[in-house]
NUTOR-534648 format. One line per 3 residues: for each residue y, z, x of N, C-alpha, C. Coordinates in steps of 0.2 Angstrom, whole numbers, always signed. Layout:
BEGIN
Y Z X Y Z X Y Z X | ... .
This chain:
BEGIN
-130 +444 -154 -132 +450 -150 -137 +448 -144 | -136 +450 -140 -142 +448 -132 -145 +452 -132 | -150 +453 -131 -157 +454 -127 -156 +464 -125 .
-150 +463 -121 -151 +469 -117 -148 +475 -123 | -142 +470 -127 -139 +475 -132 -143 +476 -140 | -149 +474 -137 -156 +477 -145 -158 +480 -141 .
-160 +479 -134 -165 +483 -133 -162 +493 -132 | -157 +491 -127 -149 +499 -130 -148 +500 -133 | -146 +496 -138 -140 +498 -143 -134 +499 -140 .
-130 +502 -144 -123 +502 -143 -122 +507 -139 | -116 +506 -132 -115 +510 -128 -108 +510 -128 | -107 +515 -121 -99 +515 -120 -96 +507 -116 .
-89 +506 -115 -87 +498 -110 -89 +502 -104 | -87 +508 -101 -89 +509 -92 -97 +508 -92 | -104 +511 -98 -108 +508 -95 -111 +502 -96 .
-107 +497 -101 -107 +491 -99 -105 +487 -93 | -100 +490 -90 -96 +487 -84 -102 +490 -80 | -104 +495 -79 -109 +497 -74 -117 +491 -75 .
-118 +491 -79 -123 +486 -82 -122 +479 -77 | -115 +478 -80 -114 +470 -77 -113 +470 -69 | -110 +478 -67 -112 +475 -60 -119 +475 -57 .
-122 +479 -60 -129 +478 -58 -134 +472 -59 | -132 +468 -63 -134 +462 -65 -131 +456 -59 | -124 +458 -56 -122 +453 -53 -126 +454 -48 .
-127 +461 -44 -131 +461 -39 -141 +457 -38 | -142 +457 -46 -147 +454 -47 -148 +449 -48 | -140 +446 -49 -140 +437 -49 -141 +435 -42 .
-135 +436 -37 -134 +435 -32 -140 +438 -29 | -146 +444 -29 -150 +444 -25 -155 +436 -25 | -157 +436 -32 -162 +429 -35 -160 +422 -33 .
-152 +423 -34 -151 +416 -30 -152 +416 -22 | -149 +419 -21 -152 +418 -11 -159 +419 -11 | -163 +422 -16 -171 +418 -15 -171 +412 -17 .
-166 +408 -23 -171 +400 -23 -169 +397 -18 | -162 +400 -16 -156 +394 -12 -161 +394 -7 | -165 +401 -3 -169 +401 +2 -176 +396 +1 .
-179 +400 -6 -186 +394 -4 -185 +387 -5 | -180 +384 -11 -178 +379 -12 -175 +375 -4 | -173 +376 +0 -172 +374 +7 -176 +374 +10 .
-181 +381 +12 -189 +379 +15 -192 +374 +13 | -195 +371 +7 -197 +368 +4 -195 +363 +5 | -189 +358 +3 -184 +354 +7 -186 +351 +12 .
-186 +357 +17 -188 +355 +25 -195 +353 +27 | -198 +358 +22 -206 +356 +24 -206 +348 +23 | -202 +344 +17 -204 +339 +15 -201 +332 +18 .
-195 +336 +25 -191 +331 +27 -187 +327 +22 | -183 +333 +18 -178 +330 +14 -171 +330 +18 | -167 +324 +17 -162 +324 +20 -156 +330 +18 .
-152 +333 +24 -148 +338 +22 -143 +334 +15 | -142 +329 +14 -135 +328 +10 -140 +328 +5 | -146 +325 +3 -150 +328 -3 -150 +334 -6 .
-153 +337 +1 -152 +347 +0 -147 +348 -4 | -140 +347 +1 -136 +349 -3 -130 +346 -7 | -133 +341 -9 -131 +337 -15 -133 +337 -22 .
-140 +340 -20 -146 +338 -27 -149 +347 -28 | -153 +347 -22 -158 +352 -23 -155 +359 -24 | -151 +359 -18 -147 +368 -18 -143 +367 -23 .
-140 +362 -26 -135 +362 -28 -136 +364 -37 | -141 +359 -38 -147 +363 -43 -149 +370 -43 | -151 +371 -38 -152 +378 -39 -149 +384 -39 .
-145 +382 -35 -139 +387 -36 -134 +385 -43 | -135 +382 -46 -133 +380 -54 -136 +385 -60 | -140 +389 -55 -148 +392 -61 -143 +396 -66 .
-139 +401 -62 -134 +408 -66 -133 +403 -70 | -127 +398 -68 -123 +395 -74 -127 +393 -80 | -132 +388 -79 -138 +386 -83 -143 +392 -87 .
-142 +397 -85 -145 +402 -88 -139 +406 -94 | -133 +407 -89 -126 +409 -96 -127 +403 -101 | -125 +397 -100 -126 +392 -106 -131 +394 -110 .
-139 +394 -106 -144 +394 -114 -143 +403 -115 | -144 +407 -114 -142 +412 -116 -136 +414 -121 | -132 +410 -122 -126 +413 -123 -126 +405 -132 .
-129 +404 -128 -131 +397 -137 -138 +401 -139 | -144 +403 -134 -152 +405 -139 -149 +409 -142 | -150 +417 -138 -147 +422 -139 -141 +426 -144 .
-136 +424 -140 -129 +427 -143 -126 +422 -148 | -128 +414 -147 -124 +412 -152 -118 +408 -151 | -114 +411 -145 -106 +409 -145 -107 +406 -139 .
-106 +399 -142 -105 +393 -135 -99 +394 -130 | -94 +396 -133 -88 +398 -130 -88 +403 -123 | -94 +407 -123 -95 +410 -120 -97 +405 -113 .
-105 +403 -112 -107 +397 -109 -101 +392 -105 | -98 +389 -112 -94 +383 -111 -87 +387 -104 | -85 +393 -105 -79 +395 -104 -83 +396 -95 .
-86 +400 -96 -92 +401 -87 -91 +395 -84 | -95 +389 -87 -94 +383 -83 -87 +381 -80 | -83 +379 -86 -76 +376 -83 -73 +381 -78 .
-73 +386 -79 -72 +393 -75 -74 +391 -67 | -81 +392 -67 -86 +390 -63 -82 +384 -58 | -82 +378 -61 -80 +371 -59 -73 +371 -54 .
-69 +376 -57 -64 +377 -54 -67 +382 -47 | -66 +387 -49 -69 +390 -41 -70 +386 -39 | -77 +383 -40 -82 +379 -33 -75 +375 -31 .
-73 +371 -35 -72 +364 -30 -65 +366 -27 | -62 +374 -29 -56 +376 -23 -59 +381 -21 | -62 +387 -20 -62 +394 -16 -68 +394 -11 .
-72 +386 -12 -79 +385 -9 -76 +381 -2 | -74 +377 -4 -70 +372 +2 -66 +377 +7 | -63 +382 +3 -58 +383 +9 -60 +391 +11 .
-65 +394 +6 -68 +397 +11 -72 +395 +16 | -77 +391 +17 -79 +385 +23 -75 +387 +28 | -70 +381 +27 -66 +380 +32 -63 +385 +35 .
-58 +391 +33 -58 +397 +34 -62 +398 +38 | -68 +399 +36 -74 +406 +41 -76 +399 +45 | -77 +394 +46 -79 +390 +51 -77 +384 +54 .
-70 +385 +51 -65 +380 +56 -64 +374 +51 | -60 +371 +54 -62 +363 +51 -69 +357 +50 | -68 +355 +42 -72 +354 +40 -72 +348 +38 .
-79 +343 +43 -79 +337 +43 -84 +335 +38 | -79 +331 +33 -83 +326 +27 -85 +321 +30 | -89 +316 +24 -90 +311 +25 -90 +305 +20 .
-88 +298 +23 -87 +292 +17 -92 +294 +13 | -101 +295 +14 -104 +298 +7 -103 +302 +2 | -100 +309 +4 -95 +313 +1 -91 +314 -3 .
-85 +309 +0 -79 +307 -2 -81 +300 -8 | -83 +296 -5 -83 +291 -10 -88 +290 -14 | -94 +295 -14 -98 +294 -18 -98 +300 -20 .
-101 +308 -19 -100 +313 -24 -96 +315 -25 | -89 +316 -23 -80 +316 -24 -81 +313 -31 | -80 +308 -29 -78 +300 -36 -84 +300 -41 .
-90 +303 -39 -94 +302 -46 -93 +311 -51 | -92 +312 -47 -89 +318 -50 -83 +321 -55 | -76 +316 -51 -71 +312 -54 -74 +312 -62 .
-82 +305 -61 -80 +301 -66 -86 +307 -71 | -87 +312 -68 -90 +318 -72 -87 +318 -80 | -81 +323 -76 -75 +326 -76 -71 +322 -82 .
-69 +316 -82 -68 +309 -87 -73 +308 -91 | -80 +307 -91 -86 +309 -96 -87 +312 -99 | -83 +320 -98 -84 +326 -102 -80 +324 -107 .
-73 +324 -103 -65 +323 -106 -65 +317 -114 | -70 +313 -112 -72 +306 -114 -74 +310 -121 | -82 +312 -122 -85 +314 -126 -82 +320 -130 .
-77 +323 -128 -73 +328 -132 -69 +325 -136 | -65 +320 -132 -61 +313 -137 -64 +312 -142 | -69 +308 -140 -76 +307 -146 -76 +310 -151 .
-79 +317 -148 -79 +322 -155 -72 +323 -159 | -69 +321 -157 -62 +323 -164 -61 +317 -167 | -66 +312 -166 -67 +306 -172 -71 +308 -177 .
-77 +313 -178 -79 +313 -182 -78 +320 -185 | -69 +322 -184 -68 +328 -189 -63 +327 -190 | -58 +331 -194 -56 +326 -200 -49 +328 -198 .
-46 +335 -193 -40 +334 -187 -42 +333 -181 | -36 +334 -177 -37 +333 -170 -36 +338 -165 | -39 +343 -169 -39 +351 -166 -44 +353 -165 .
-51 +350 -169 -59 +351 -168 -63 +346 -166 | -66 +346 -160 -70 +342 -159 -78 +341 -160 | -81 +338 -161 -89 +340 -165 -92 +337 -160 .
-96 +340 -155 -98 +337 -147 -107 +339 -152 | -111 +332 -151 -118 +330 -155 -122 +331 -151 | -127 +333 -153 -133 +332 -148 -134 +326 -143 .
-133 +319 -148 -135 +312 -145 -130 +313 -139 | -123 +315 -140 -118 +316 -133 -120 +318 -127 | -123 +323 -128 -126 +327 -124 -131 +323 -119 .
-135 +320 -124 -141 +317 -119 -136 +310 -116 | -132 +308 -118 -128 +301 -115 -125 +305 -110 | -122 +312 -109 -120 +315 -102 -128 +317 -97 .
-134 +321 -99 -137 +320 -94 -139 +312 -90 | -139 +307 -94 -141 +301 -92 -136 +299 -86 | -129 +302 -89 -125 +300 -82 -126 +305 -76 .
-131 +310 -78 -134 +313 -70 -139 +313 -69 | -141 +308 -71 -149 +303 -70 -145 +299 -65 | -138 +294 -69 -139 +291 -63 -135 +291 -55 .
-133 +299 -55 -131 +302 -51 -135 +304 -45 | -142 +306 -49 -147 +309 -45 -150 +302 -41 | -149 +295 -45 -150 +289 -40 -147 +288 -38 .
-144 +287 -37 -137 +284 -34 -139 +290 -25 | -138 +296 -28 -140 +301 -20 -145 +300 -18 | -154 +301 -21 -159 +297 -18 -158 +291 -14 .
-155 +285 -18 -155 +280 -13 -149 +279 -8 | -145 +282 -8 -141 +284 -3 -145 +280 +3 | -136 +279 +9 -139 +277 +15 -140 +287 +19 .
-135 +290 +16 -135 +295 +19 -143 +300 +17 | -145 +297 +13 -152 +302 +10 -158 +300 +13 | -157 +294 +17 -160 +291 +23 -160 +291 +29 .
-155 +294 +31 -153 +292 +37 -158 +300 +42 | -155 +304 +40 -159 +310 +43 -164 +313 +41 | -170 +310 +38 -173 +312 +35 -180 +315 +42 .
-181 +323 +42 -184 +323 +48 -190 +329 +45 | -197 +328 +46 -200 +335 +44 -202 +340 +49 | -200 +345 +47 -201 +353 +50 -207 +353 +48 .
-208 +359 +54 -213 +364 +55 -218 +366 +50 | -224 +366 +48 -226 +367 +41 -225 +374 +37 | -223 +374 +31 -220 +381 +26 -228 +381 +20 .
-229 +388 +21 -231 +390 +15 -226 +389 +9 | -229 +382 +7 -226 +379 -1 -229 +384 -6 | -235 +386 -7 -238 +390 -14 -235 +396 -14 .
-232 +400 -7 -229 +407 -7 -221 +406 -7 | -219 +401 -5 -211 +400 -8 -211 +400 -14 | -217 +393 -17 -215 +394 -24 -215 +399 -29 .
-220 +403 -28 -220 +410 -31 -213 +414 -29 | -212 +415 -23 -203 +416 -23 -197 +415 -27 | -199 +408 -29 -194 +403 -31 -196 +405 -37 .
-200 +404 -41 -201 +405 -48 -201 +416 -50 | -199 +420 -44 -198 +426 -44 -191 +426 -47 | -188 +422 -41 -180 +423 -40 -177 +421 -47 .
-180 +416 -50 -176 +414 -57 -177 +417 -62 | -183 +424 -63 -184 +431 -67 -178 +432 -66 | -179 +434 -60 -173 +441 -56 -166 +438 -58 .
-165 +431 -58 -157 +428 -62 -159 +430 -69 | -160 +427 -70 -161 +426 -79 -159 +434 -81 | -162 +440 -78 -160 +446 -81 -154 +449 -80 .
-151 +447 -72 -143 +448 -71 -140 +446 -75 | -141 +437 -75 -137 +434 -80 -138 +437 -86 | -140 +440 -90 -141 +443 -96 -137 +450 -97 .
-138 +453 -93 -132 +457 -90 -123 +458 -89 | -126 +451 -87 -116 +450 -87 -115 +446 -91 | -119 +444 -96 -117 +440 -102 -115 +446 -107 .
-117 +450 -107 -119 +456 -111 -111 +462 -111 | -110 +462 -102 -104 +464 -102 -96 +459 -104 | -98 +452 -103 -92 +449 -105 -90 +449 -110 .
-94 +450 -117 -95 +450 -122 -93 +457 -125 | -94 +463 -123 -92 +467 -122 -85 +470 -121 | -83 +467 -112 -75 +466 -113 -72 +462 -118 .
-71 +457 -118 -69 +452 -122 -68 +456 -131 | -72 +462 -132 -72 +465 -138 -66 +471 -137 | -67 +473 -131 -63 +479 -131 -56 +474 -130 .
-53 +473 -127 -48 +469 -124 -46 +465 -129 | -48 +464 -136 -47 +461 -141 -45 +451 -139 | -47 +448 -135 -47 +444 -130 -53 +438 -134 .
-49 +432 -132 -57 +426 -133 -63 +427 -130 | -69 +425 -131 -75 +425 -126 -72 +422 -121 | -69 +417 -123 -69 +409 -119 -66 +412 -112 .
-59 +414 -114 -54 +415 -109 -59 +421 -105 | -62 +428 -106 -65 +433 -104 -69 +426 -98 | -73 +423 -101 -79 +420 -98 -76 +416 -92 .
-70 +411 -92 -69 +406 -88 -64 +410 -83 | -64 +417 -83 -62 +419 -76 -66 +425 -75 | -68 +432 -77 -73 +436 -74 -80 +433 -74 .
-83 +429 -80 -92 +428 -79 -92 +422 -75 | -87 +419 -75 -88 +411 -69 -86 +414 -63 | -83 +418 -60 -81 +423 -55 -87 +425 -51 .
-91 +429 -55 -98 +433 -53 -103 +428 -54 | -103 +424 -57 -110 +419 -57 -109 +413 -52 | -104 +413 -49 -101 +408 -44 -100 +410 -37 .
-101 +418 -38 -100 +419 -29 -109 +417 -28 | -114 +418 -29 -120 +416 -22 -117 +409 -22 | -115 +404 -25 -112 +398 -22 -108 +400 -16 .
-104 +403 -18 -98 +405 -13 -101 +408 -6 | -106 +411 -7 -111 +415 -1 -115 +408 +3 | -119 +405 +0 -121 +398 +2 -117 +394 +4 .
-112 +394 +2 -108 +388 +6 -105 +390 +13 | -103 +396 +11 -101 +401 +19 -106 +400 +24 | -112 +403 +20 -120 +402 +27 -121 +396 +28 .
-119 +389 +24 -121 +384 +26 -116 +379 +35 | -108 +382 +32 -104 +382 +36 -108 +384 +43 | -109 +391 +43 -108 +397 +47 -114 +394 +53 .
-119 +389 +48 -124 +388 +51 -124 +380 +57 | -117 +379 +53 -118 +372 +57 -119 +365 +51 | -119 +368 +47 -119 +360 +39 -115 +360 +35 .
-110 +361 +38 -103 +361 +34 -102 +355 +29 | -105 +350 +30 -105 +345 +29 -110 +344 +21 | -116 +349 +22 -121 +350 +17 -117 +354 +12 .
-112 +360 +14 -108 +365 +10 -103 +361 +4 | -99 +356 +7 -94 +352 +4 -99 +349 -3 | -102 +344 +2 -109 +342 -4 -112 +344 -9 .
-113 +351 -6 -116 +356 -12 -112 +357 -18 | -105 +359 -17 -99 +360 -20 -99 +355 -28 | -101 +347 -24 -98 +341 -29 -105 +341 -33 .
-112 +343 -29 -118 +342 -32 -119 +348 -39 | -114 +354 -35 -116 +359 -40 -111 +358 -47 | -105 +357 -47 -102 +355 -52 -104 +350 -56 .
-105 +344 -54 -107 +339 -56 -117 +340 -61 | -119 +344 -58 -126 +347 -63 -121 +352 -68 | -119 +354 -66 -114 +361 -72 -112 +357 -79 .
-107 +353 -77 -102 +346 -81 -109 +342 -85 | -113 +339 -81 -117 +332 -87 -125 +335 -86 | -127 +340 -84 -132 +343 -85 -134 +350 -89 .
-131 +355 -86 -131 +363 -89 -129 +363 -97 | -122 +358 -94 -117 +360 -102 -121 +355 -107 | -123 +349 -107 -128 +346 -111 -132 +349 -115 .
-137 +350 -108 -143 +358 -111 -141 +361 -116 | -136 +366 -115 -133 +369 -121 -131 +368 -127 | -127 +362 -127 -125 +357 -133 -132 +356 -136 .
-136 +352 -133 -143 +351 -136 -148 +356 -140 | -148 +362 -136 -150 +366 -138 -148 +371 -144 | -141 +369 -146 -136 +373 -152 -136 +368 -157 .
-139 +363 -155 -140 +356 -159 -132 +353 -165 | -129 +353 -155 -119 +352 -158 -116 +358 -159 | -111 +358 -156 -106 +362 -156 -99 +359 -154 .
-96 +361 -158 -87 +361 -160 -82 +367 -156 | -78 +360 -150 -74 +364 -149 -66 +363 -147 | -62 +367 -148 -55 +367 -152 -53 +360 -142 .
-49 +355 -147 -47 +350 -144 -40 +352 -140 | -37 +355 -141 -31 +360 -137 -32 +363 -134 | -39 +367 -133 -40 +371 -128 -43 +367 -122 .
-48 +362 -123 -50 +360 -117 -46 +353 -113 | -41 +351 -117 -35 +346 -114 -35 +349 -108 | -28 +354 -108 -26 +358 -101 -30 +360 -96 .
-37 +362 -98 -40 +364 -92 -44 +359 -89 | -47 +353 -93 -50 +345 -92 -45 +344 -86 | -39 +345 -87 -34 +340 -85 -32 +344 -79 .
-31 +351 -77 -31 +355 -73 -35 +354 -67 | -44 +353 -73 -49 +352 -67 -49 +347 -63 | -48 +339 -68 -47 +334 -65 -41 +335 -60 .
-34 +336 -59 -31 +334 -54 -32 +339 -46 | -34 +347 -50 -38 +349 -45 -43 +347 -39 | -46 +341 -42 -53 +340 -41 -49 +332 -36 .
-43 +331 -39 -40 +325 -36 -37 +325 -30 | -34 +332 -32 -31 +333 -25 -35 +336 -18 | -40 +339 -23 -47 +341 -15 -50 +334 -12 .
-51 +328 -16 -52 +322 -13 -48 +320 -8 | -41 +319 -11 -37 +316 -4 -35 +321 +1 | -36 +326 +2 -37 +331 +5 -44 +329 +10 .
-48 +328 +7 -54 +327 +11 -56 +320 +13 | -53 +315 +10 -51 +309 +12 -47 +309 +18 | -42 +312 +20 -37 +312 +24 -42 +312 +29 .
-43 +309 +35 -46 +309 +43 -53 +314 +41 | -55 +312 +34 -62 +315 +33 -63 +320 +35 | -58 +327 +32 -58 +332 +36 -51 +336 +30 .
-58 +343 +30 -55 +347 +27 -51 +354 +31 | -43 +353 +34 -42 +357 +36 -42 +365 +36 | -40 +369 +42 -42 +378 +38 -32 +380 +33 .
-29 +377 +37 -23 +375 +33 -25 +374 +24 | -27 +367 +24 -29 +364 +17 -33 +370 +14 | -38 +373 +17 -41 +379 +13 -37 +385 +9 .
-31 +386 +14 -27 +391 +10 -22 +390 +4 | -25 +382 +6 -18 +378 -1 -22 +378 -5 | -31 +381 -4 -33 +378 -9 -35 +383 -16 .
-36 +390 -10 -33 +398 -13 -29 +398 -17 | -22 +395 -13 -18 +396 -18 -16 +393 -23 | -20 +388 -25 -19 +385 -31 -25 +387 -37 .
-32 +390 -33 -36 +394 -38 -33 +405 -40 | -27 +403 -35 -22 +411 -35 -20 +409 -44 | -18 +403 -43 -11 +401 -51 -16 +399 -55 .
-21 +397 -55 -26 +399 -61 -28 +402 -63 | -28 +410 -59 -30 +415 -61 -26 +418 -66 | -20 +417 -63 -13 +418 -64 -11 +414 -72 .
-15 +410 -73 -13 +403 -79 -17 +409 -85 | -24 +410 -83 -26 +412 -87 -26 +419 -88 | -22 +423 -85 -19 +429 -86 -15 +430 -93 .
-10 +424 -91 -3 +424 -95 -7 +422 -101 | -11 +419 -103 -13 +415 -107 -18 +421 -113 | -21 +427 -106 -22 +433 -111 -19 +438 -113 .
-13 +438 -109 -7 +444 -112 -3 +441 -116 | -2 +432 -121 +1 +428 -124 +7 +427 -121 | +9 +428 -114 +15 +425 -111 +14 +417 -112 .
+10 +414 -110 +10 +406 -112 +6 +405 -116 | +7 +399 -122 +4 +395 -125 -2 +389 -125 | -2 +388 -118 -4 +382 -118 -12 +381 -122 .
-15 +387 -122 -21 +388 -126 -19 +392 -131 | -19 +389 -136 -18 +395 -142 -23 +399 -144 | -21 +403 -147 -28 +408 -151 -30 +404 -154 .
-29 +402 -158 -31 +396 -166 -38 +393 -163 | -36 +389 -156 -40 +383 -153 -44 +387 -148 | -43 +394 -145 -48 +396 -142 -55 +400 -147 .
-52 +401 -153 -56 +404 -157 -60 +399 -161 | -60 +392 -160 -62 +388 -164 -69 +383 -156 | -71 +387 -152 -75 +386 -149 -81 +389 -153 .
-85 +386 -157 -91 +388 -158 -97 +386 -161 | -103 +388 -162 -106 +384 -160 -111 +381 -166 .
């Protein structure tokens, strides 16, 4: 039970759906304040734009998601919940972020740091997770549950330790590095630690409502979460990478994309692992969407590899392939397809 459902009690689903959209408005207000100070603050220090938005925004704007993981293991309990957000999440970013970009501001020029280094380290994200999920169905006794440990957990943040080097020491993380104007750093900061309140309570909100759906609907958390709660906790990404375009850093937008993801996959999702100290999840259910995400993620590369340059074309191809996943996970609720079973979605836990 969450936070919001002791302090109410038991209501009707309309005033929970009213609940959650109000919580989404209070995500999305609190993130445009970190995403804002977390970039002033940036600037004041002469941080390079591909750091911005490879590391910092992208961390930041990670907070909703990081906030549904630990709430949804302190809290509620059900990892399924958290775990279904993220992969949800991960899909968005890396097709409806790109090709809205490009859409609302033309073609969009990558770069070799991009492509070959947070593209491909992200890849090898993506394979890490896929990797330690492996893992865990060695030490259960089929091959339909996996037991992901705490020690896993810390061996995935490590690989975003050395991500986080890898970007610092970049030539790209030096090359433009210029300082601005001076910022009131002590009244940003207050902002910024304002704005992560104002998350934390929306995200609580719409955890509250997925949970609630997923009840009425008689539905997994998993599935509920990895297409409404990753939905709502993914557009301020969605909003930032528009304004980042809009503004001329189309190039910091893409970055953020690979930066934000790649925090979600061997950072966020660890956290929670850690913090439930291991969690078990059905090895059938995450094959198809690992695999989904991986090729997904493969073909945005070459795509963006191509003349380093993601076209307004390519964006609508990229729509329509997060169209069919909408669409995957539809059927998968109404039991048209099988490829997630009940058995394996309901063996998410924690």
């Amino acid at each position: 039970m969450t936070v919001l459902q002791e302090l109410i009690g038991d209501q009707s689903l309309v005033v929970w759906i009213v609940l959650g959209a109000i919580g989404f408005l209070l995500t999305w207000r609190g993130a445009n304040v970190i995403e804002s100070t977390t970039s002033k603050i940036s600037d004041h220090f002469g941080v390079s734009q591909a750091i911005q938005g490879g590391l910092i925004v992208a961390a930041a704007t990670s907070f909703p998601e990081l906030a549904i993981i630990v709430i949804s293991v302190v809290f509620l309990g059900d990892f399924g919940v958290g775990a279904g957000a993220l992969i949800g999440t991960a899909v968005f970013n890396i097709l409806v972020i790109p090709a809205a970009v490009s859409i609302t501001s033309g073609d969009t020029t990558t770069t070799q740091g991009i492509v070959y280094r947070d593209a491909i380290f992200y890849m090898v994200a993506v394979l890490a997770l896929f990797g330690v999920i492996a893992l865990g169905v060695l030490g259960t006794d089929g091959r339909e549950l996996a037991r992901i440990t705490p020690q896993m957990g810390v061996g995935l943040l490590v690989l975003y330790g050395v991500y986080v080097i890898l970007l610092a020491g970049g030539k790209s993380g030096a090359s433009d590095m210029k300082r601005t104007e001076s910022t009131n750093v002590p009244k940003q900061a207050g902002l910024f630690a304002g704005g992560l309140v104002v998350v934390l309570v929306g995200v609580e909100s719409m955890v509250t409502m997925t949970v609630q759906l997923s009840e009425a609907l008689g539905a997994p958390s998993f599935l509920v979460s990895v297409t409404v709660l990753s939905v709502l906790s993914s557009f301020p990404d969605l909003l930032v990478g528009v304004k980042m375009g809009k503004a001329g850093d189309k190039r910091a937008a893409v970055a953020n994309v690979f930066g934000t993801n790649t925090f979600n996959l061997v950072a966020a999702l660890p956290i929670g692992v850690i913090l439930a100290g291991g969690v078990s999840i059905g090895f059938l259910t995450s094959v198809p969407l690992l695999l989904f995400l991986f090729y997904t993620t493969l073909v945005v590369v070459v795509m963006a590899a191509t003349d380093f340059e993601i076209t307004t074309e390519e964006g609508y191809v990229f729509l329509a392939m997060y169209v069919a996943f909408l669409g995957w996970m539809t059927t998968e609720a109404l039991g048209i397809t099988a490829f997630l079973t009940e058995s394996t979605l309901r063996t998410i836990v924690g």
